[in-house]
C-alpha positions as a Markdown table, in Angstrom:
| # | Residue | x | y | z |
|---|---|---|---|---|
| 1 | Unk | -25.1 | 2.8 | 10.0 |
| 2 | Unk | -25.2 | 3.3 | 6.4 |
| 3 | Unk | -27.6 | 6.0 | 4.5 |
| 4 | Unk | -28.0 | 6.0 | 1.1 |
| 5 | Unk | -27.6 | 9.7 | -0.7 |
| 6 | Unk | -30.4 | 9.5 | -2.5 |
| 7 | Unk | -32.4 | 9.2 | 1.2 |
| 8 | Unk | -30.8 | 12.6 | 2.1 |
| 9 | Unk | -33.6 | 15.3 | 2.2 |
| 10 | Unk | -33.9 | 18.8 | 2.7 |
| 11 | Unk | -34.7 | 18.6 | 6.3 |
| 12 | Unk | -31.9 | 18.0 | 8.6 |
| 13 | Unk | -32.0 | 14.1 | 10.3 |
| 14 | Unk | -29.4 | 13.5 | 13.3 |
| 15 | Unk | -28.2 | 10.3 | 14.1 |
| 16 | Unk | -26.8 | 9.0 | 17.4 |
| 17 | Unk | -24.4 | 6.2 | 16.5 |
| 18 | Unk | -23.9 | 3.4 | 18.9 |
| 19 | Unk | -20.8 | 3.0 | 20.6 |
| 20 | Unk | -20.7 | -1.2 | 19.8 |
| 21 | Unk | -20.9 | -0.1 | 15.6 |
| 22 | Unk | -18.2 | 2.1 | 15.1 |
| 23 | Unk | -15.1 | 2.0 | 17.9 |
| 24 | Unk | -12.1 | 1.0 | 16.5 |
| 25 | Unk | -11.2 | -2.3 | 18.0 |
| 26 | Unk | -7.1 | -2.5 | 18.2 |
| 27 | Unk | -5.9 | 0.8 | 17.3 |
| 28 | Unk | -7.5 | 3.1 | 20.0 |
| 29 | Unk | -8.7 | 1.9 | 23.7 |
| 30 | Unk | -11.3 | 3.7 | 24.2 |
| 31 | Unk | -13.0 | 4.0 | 28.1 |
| 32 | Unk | -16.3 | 6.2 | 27.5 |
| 33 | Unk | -18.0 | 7.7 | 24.9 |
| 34 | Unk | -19.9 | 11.0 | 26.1 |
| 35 | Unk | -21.1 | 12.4 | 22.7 |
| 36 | Unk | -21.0 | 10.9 | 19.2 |
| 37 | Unk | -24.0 | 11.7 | 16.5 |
| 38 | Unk | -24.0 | 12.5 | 12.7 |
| 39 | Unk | -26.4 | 15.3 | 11.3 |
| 40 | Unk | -27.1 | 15.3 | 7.2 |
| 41 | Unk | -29.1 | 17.2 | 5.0 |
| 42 | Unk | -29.1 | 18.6 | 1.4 |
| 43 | Unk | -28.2 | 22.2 | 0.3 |
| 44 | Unk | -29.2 | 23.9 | -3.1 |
| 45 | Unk | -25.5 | 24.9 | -3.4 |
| 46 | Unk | -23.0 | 22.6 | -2.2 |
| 47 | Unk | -25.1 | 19.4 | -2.4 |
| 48 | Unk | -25.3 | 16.5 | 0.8 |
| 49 | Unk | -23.5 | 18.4 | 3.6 |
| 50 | Unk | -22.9 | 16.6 | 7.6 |
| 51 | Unk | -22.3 | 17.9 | 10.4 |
| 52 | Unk | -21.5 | 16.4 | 13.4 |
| 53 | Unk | -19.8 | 16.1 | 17.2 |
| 54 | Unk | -17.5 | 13.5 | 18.8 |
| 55 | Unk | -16.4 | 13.4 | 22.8 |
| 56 | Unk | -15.0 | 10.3 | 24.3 |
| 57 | Unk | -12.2 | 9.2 | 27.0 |
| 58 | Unk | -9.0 | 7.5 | 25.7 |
| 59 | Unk | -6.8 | 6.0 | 27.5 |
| 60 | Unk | -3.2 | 5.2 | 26.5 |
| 61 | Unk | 0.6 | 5.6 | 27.6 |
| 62 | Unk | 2.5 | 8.4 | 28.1 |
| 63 | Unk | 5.5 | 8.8 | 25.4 |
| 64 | Unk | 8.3 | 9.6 | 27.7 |
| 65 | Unk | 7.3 | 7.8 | 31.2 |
| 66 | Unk | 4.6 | 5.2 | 29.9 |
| 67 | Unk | 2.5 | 5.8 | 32.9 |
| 68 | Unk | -1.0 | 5.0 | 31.9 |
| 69 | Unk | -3.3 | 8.2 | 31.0 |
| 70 | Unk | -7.0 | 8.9 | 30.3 |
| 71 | Unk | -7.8 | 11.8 | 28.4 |
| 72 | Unk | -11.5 | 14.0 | 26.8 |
| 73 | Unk | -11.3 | 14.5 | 23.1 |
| 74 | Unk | -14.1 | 16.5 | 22.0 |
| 75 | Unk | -14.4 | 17.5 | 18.4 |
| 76 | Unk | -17.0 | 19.0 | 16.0 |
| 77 | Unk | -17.0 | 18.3 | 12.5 |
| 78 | Unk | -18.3 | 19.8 | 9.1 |
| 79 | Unk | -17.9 | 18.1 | 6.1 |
| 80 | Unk | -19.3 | 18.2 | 2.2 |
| 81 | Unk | -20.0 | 15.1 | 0.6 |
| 82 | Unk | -19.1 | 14.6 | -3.8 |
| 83 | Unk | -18.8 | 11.4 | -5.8 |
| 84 | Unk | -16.5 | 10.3 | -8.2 |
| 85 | Unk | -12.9 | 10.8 | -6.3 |
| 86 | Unk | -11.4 | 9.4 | -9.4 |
| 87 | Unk | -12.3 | 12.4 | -11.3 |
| 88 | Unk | -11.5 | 14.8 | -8.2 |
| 89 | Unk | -7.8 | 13.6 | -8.1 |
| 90 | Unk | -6.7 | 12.7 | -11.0 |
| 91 | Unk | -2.8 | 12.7 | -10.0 |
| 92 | Unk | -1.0 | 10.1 | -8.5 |
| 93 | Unk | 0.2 | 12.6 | -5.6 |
| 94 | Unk | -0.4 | 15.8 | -4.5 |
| 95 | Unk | -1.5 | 17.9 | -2.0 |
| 96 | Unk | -5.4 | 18.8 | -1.3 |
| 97 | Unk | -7.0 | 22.3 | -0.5 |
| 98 | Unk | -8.7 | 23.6 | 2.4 |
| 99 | Unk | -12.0 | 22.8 | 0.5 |
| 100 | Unk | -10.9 | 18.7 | -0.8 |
| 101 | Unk | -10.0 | 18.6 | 3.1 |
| 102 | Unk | -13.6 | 19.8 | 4.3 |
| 103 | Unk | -14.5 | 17.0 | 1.5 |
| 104 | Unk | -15.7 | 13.4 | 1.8 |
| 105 | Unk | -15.3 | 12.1 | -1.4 |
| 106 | Unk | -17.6 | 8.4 | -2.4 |
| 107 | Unk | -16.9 | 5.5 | -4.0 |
| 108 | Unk | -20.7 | 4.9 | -4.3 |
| 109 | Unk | -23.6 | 6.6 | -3.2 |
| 110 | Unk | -23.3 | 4.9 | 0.5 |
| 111 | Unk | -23.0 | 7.5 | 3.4 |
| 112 | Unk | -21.5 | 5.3 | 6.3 |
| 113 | Unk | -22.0 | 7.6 | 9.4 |
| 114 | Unk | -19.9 | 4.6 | 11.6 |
| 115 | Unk | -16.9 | 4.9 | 9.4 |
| 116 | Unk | -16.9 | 8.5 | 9.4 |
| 117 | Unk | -16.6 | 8.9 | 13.3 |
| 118 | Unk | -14.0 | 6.5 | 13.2 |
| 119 | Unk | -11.9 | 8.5 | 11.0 |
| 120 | Unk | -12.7 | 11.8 | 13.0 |
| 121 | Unk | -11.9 | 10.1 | 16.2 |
| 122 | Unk | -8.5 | 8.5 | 14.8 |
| 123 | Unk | -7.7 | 12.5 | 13.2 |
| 124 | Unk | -8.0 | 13.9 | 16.6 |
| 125 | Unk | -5.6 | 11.6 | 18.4 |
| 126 | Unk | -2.9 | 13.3 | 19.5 |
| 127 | Unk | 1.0 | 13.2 | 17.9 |
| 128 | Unk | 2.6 | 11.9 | 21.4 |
| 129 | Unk | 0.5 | 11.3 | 24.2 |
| 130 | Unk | 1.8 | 13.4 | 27.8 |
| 131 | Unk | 0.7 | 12.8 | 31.0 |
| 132 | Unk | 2.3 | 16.3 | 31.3 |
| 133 | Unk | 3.8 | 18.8 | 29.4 |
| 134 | Unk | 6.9 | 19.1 | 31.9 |
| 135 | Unk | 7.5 | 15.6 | 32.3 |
| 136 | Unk | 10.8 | 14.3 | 32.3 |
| 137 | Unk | 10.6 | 10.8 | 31.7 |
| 138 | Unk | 11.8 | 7.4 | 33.2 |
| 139 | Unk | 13.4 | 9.1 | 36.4 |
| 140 | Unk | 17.4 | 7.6 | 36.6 |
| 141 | Unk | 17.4 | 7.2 | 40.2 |
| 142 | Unk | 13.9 | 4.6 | 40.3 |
| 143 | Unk | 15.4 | 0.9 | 39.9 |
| 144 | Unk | 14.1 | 0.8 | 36.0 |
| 145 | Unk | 16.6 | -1.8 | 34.2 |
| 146 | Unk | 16.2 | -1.4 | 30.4 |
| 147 | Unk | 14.8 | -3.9 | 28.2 |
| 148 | Unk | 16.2 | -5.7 | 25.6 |
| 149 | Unk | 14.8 | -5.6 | 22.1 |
| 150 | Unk | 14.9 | -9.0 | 21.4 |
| 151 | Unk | 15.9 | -12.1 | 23.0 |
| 152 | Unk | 19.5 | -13.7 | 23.3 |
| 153 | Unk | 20.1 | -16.9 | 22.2 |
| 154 | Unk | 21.4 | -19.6 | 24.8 |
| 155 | Unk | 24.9 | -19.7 | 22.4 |
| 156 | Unk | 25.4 | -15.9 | 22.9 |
| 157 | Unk | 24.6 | -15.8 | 26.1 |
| 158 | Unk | 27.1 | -18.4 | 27.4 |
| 159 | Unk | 29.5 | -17.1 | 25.2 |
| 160 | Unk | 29.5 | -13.8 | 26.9 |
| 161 | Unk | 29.5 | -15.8 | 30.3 |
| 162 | Unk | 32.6 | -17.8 | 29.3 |
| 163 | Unk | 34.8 | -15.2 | 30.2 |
| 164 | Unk | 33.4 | -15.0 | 33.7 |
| 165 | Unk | 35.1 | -18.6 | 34.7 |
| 166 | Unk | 37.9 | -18.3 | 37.2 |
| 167 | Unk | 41.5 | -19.4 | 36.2 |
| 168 | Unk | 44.4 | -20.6 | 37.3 |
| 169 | Unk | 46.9 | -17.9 | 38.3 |
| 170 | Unk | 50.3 | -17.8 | 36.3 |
| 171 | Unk | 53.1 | -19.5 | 38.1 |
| 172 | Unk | 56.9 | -19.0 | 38.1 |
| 173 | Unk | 59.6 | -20.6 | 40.1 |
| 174 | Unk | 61.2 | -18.5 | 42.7 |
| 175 | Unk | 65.1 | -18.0 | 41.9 |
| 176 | Unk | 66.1 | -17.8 | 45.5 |
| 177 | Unk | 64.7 | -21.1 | 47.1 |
| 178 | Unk | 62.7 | -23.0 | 43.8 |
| 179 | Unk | 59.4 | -22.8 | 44.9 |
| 180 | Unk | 57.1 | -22.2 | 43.1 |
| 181 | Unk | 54.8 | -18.7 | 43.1 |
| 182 | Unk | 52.9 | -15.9 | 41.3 |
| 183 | Unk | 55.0 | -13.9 | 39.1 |
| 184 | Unk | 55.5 | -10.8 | 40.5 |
| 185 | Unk | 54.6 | -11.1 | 43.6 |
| 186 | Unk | 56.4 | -11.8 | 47.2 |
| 187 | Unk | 57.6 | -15.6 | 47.5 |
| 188 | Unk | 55.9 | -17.2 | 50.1 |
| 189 | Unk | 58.4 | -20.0 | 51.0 |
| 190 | Unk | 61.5 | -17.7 | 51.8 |
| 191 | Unk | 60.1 | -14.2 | 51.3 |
| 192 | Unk | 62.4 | -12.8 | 49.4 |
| 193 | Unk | 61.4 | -10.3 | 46.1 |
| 194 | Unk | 63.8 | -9.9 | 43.3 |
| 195 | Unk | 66.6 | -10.9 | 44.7 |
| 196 | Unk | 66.4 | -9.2 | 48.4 |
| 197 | Unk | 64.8 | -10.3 | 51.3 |
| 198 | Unk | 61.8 | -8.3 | 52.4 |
| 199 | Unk | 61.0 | -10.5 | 55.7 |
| 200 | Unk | 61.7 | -13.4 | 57.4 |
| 201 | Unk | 59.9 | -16.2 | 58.5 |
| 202 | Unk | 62.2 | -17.4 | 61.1 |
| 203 | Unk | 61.5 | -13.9 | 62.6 |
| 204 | Unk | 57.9 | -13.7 | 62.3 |
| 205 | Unk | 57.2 | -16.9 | 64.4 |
| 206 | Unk | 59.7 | -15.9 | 67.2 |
């Protein structure tokens, strides 16, 4: 809903704002909208002033356990409204006062109540959404397996697996009776080891 400034009177008009005009449609998933309306009016002094209250339900995921969570936001607003933001900020850069803050500056004498509680409802999001203040996070003894962050190629992936094939054990001969057998391990044919016998076959069938 757009208002021109001109239309502004002394006598202050509210305006409840359907919900399908002003949600935001990607950034913020919002579940119900309680509360949301836009008061104007004009003042001697400061000029076009608005008031006005927001309270929905947004859900979204929790930062450290990214459980899903639905939480109230419910925020009142007062702002001023000036034209010509060229000439209020005439640096590149800088940081604004309490009063530019409290300010909505126009490009053009177009007062659009929709984009105004979008901004007010993307200003009250939260940093980091909790579904507690003492959570801990993924817990390390649920069977979570972490995700890559992007996808292995069939190359890399059987190049890591190509050490995984079996192999043939090293062979030597044995000194004693010339067959052959593992290095460094017991001979099998005569059981001897290094020279000295450690059992005997002859004896183990009897």
């Amino acid at each position: 809903m757009q208002i021109q400034l001109g239309e502004i009177g002394r006598k202050e008009k509210c305006y409840n704002i359907p919900d399908k005009n002003w949600l935001p449609v990607d950034d913020v998933v919002v579940k119900s909208v309680t509360d949301a309306y836009v008061c104007v009016r004009l003042t001697k002094a400061e000029g076009p002033v608005l008031r006005g209250h927001l309270a929905v339900s947004v859900a979204d995921f929790c930062s450290r356990c990214r459980q899903p969570v639905v939480y109230d936001i419910a925020e009142s607003f007062h702002y001023f409204v000036k034209m010509n933001c060229e000439a209020v900020f005439p640096e590149a850069e800088r940081q604004c006062s309490a009063a530019e803050c409290d300010t909505v500056f126009l490009e053009r004498p177009v007062l659009d109540l929709a984009e105004i509680l979008r901004e007010q409802l993307l200003l009250s999001l939260p940093i980091r959404t909790l579904c507690d203040q003492d959570c801990k996070g993924l817990c390390p003894l649920e069977e979570i397996m972490a995700l890559p962050k992007r996808r292995h190629s069939h190359s890399r992936t059987r190049k890591r697996r190509s050490h995984d094939a079996l192999k043939n054990p090293g062979l030597s001969v044995c000194p004693d009776c010339g067959e052959p057998k593992q290095s460094h391990r017991l001979c099998g044919s005569c059981g001897t080891y290094k020279g000295r016998s450690v059992f005997s076959l002859d004896a183990d069938l009897e």
